[in-house]
N, C-alpha and C positions, 0 to 999 in steps of 0.2 A: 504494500500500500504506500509506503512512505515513500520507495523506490520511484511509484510510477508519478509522485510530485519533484524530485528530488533531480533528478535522471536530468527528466525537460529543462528545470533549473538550471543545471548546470551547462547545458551544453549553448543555454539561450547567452549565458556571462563568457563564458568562453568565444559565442559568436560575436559579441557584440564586442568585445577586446580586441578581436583579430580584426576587425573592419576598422574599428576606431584607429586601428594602428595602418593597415591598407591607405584608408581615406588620407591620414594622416604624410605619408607618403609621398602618395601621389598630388596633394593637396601643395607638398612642398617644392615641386615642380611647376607648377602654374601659378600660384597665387604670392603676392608678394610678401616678407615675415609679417611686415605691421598689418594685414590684411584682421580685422575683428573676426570674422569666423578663423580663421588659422591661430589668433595669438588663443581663444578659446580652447580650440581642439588641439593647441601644441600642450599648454597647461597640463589638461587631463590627460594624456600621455604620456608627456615627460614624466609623470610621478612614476611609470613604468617602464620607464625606460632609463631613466638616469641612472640607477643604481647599477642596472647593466653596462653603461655607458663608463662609469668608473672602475670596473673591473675590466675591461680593453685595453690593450697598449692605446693612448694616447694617436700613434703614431701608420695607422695601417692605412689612413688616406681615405679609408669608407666604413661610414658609418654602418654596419651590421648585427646594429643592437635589434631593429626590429625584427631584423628574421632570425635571432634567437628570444624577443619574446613568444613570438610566434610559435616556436619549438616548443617553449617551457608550458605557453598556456594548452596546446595540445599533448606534450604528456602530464601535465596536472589533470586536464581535463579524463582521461584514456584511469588515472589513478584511481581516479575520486569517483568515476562512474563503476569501476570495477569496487574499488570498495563498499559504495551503496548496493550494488544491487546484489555481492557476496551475503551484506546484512541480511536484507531486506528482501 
């Protein structure tokens, strides 16, 4: 029972993180920094991405923190649904 709320749950936070971070992206190819929807949607990202961003050498020239949160949020995601429905 809790499974079949829990499940959809998570894979809705997990979609909505990998897009935030997509959008975010691609958003940074078109739109100018100071653009108000970009300095919005850099905000709420960056809180997920910085931490990753400081564990990178400084020095590799490309940014590749998104497509390892992208990693991390699909095996949390792959963890936490395995877990639940082991429970449940």
């Amino acid at each position: 029972m809790m499974a079949n709320i829990l499940v959809p749950l998570i894979q809705a936070i997990a979609w909505v993180l990998v897009i935030a971070v997509i959008v975010d992206v691609i958003l940074s190819y078109f739109m100018q920094p100071y653009d108000p929807v970009r300095v919005k949607l850099d905000r709420i990202v960056n809180i997920f991405l910085d931490p990753i961003r400081k564990l990178l050498p400084s020095n590799l020239g490309l940014d590749i923190s998104p497509i390892i949160f992208i990693f991390i949020v699909q095996i949390l995601e792959t963890i936490l649904i395995s877990l639940v429905t082991s429970i449940g």
